[in-house]
NULUMMAR-214584 format. One record per residue (C-alpha): residue in one letter; y, x, z. Coordinates in steps of 0.5 Angstrom, whole numbers, plus 2048, in hexadecimal, padded with zeros to 3 digits. Last residue first. Layout:
<gukols>
residuo,yy,xx,zz
A,Y,X,Z .
...
</gukols>
This chain:
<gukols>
residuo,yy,xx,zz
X,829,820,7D7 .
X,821,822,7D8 .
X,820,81A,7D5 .
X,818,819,7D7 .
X,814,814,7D1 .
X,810,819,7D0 .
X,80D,81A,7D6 .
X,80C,812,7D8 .
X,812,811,7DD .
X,813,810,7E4 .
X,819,80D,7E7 .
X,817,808,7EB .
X,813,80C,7F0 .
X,811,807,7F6 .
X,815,809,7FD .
X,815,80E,802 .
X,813,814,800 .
X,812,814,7F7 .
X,819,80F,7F7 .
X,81D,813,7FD .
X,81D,819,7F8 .
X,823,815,7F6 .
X,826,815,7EF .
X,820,818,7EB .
X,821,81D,7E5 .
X,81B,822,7E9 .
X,821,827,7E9 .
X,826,822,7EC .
X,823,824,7F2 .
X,825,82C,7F1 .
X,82C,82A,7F0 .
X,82F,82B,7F7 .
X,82C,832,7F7 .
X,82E,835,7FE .
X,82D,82F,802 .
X,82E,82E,809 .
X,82A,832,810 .
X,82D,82E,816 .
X,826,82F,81A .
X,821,832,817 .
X,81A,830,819 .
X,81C,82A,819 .
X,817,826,81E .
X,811,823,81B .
X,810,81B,818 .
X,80D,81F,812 .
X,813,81B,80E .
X,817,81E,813 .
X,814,826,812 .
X,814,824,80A .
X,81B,824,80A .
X,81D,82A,810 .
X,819,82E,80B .
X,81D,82D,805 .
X,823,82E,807 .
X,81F,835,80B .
X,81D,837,804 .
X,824,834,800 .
X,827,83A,805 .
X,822,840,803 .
X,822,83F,7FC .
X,82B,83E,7FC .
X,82B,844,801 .
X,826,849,7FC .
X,82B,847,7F7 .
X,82D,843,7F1 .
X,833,842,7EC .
X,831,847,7E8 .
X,82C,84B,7EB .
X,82C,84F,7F2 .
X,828,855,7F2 .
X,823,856,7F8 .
X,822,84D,7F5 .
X,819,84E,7F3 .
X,819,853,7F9 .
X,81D,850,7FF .
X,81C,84A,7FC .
X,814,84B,7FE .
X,817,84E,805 .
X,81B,848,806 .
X,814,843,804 .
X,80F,848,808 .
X,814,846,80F .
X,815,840,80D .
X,80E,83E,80D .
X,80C,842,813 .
X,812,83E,817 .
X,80F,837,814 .
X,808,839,816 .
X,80B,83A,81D .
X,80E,835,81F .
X,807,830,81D .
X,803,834,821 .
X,809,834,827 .
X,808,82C,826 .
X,801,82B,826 .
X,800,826,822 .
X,7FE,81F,826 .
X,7F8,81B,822 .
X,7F7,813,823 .
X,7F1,813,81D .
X,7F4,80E,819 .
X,7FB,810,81B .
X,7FB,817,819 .
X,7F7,816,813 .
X,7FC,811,810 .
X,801,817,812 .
X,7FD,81C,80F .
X,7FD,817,809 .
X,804,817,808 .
X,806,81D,807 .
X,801,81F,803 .
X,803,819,7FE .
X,80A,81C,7FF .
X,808,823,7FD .
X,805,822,7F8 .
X,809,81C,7F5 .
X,80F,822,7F5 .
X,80A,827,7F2 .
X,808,823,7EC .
X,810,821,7EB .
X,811,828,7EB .
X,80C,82A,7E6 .
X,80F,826,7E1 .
X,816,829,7E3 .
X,812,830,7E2 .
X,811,82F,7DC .
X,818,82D,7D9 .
X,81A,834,7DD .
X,816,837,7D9 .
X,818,835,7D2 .
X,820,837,7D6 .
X,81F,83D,7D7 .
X,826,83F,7D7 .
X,82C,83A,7D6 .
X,830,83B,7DD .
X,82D,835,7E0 .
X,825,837,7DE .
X,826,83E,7E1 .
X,827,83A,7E8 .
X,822,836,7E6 .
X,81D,83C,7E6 .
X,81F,83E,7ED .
X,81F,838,7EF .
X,817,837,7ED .
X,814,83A,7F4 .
X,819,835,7F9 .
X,814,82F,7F7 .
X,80E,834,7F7 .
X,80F,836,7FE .
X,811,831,800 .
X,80E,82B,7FF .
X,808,82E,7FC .
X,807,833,801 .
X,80B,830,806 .
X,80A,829,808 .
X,804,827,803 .
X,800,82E,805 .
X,803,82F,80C .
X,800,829,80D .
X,7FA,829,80A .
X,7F8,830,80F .
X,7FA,82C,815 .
X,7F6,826,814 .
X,7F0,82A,813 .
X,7F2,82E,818 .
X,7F2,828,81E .
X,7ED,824,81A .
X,7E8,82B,81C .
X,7EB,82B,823 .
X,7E9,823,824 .
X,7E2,823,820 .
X,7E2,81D,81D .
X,7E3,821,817 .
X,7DD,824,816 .
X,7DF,82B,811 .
X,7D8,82C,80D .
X,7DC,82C,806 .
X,7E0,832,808 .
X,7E6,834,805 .
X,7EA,832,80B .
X,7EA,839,80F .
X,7ED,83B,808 .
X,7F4,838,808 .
X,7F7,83B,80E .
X,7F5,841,80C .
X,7F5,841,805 .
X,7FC,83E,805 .
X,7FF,843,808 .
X,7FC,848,804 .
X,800,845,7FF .
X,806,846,802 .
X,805,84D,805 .
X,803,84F,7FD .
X,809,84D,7FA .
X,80D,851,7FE .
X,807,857,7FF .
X,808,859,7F8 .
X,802,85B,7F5 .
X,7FC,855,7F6 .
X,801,84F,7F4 .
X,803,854,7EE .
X,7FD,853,7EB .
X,7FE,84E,7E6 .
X,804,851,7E3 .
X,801,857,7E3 .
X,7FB,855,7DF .
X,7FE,850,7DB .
X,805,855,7D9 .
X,809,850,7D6 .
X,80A,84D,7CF .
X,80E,848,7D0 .
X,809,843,7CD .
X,804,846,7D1 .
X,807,847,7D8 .
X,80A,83F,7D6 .
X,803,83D,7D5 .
X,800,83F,7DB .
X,806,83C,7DF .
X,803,835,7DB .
X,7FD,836,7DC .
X,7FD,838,7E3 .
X,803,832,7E3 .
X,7FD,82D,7DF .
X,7F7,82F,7E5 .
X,7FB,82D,7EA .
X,7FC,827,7E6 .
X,7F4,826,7E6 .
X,7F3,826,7EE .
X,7F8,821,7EF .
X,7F5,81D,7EA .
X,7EF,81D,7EF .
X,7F4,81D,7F4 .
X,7F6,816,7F3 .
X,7EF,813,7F2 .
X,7ED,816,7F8 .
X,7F2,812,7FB .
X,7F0,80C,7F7 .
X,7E9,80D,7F9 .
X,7E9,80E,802 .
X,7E5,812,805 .
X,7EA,818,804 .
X,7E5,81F,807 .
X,7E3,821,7FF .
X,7EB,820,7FC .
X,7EE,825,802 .
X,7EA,82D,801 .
X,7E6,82D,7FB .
X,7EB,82A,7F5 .
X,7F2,829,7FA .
X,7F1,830,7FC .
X,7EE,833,7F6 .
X,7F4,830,7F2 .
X,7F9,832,7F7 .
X,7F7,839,7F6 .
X,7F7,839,7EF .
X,7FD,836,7EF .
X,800,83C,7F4 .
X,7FE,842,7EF .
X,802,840,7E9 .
X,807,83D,7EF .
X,808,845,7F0 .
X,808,849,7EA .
X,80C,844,7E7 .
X,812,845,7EC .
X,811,84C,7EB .
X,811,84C,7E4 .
X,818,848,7E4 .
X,81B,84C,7E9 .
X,81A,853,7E7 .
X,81C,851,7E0 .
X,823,84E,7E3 .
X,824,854,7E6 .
X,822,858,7DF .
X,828,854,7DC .
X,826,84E,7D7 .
X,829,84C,7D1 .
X,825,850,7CC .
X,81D,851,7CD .
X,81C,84B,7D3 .
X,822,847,7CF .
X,81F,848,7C8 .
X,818,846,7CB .
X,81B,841,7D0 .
X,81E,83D,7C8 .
X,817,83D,7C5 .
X,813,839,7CB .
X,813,832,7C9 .
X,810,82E,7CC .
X,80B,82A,7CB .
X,805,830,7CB .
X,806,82F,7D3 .
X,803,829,7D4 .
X,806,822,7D6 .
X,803,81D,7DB .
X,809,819,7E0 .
X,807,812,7DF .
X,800,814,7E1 .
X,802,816,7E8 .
X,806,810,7E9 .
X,7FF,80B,7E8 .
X,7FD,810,7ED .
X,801,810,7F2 .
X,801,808,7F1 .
X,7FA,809,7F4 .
X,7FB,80D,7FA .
X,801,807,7FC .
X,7FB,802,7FB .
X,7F8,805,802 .
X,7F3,7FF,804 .
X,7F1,7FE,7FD .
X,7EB,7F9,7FB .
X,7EA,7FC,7F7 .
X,7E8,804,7F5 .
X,7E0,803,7F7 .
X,7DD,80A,7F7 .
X,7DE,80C,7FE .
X,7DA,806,801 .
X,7DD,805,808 .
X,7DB,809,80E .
X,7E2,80D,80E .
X,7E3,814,812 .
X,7E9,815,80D .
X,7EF,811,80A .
X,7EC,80A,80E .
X,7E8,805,80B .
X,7E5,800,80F .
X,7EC,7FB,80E .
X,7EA,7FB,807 .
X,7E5,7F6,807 .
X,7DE,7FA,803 .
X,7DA,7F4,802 .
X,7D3,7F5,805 .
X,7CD,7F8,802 .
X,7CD,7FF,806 .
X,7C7,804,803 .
X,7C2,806,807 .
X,7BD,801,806 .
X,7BC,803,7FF .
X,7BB,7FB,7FB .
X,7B3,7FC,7F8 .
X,7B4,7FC,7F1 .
X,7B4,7F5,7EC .
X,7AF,7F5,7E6 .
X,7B2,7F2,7E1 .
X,7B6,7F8,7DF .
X,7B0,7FC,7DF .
X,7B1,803,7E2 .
X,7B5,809,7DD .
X,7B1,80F,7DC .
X,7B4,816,7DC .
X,7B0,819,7E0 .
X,7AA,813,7E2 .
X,7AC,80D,7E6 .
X,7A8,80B,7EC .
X,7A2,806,7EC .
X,7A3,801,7F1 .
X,7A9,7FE,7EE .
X,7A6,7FE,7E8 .
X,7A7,803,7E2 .
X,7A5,802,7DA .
X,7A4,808,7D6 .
X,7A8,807,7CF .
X,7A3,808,7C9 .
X,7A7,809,7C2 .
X,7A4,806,7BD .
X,7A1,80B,7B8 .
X,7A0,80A,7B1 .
X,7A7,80C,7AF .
X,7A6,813,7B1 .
X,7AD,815,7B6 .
X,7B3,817,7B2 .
X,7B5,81E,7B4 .
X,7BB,81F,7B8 .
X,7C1,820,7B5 .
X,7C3,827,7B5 .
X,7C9,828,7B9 .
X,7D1,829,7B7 .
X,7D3,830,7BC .
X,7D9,82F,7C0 .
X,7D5,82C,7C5 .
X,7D0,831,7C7 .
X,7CA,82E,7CA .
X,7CD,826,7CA .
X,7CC,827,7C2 .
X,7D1,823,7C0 .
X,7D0,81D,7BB .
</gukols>
């Protein structure tokens, strides 16, 4: 039995109780109220609180925010699309310790040039620092104001995943044997990595608040601003281009133990991006809302400013096969992807791929099953084929 003060400590058993004593149980009535820790009689039935609704919950009354029905009952849906996220998201679980990390140690001490170090740390640095913010985010900012339980349902494993790639990233700065505290405060010293992530503070954090109404026009305005640049270009962008890098040491045989995480982390990172797509266009249509056009121009124009001045930093020698074009390139491809699936303009207009492969990465044929159809080549972890 545990002992509910200190788990991992056995308990003592409770002492026997005299076996001449009948215990005594006080009965209550409805009149009389319960004392601490005393249950009312069952056959007693208790005075129904007027405050609570007992009609059925219809799922045409729920709406993703501002809803009146109960928040606590799942089903009937009206969003099924948020839970199949969810049943999709499970299909996907692994931890960090199932992959096998020795050959990146040989590769990290051995293989590769002091470029390729540059990159693989800084890459780490960065995302280490992001899933922690996108874990608050969802956590403490998003999940709250969603009225509707299966999307609420979603964004709590959302929550825990985010926490298994910090997990992960730590794993591979252990395992690797890097410098923990340099490594984590690089976001703080060098001003390409910490621009990113001040972003994402700014626009993040005027939503870190419990008290936001969000029948209030300007603040569903900004709430809706902050979750799109959150699902459109953090996590669809920001992210999806942020483990290229690795992948591109993983095609020429280095790192390979840490690229396999990554690929885990991406197929998160894409139904991420996708399910925040989606619900700030459901939001935009129940609660008829029109974005500022020049608003949303200009947070893809900072955004592609920190990403050029971060693989200005991360790539300021070229590696093998990759460059600061290629990073830069495969950003604004991406861009113009998610500005469509946003229903906004193309915030590049004519950009084209530079890393044809990087889709490939999640080991999926076409990226259009996460975002426009239903996800058929989701696979439990261990049974994913890296070929």
């Amino acid at each position: 039995m545990l002992n509910w003060d200190d788990p991992l400590t056995p308990a003592s058993p409770p002492p026997a109780a005299p076996s001449n004593v009948a215990p005594r149980t006080p009965q209550v009535t409805a009149e009389q109220p319960a004392p601490p820790g005393i249950e009312a009689d069952p056959a007693t039935p208790a005075a129904p609180d007027p405050d609570i609704d007992i009609e059925p919950v219809k799922p045409e009354d729920k709406r993703v925010i501002n809803g009146l029905t109960d928040i606590n009952q799942l089903a009937p849906f009206k969003y099924p699309w948020a839970w199949e996220y969810f049943l999709n998201a499970n299909k996907n679980h692994w931890t960090p310790l199932d992959i096998n990390m020795a050959q990146d140690v040989h590769d990290y001490q051995h293989n590769m040039t002091l470029e390729e170090r540059h990159v693989y740390e800084n890459v780490l640095s960065y995302l280490t620092t992001s899933d922690i913010l996108a874990m608050r985010n969802i956590g403490l900012a998003v999940m709250e104001k969603m009225s509707a339980p299966e999307l609420q349902i979603y964004q709590a494993r959302q929550v825990y995943e985010e926490a298994l790639h910090t997990w992960t990233y730590q794993h591979c700065i252990e395992t690797i044997g890097l410098d923990q505290g340099e490594i984590y405060n690089r976001y703080r010293v060098v001003p390409e990595i910490n621009q990113k992530i001040q972003i994402a503070n700014r626009r993040l954090n005027s939503v870190l608040r419990a008290d936001i109404d969000l029948r209030d026009r300007d603040e569903l305005e900004n709430f809706l601003m902050a979750y799109t640049f959150f699902g459109g270009i953090f996590e669809g962008c920001w992210f999806y281009n942020g483990f290229s890098p690795i992948f591109a040491l993983q095609r020429r045989g280095l790192m390979k133990g840490t690229a396999e995480q990554f690929q885990y982390i991406m197929r998160d990172e894409v139904l991420h991006a996708s399910f925040g797509i989606r619900v700030v266009k459901q939001i935009i249509k129940e609660e008829e809302v029109t974005l500022d056009p020049k608003a949303i121009r200009e947070m893809w124009e900072e955004a592609d400013a920190a990403e050029s001045a971060y693989a200005g930093y991360i790539l300021r020698d070229p590696i093998l096969g990759y460059s600061k074009e290629d990073h830069i390139g495969q950003f604004r491809f991406i861009a113009n992807r998610r500005a469509r699936q946003l229903d906004h303009e193309e915030p590049f207009p004519g950009a084209e791929s530079t890393l044809p492969w990087l889709d490939e990465q999640a080991n999926m044929r076409k990226e259009k099953n996460f975002f426009e159809t239903t996800v058929t080549e989701y696979q439990t972890g261990g049974a994913l084929s890296w070929d």
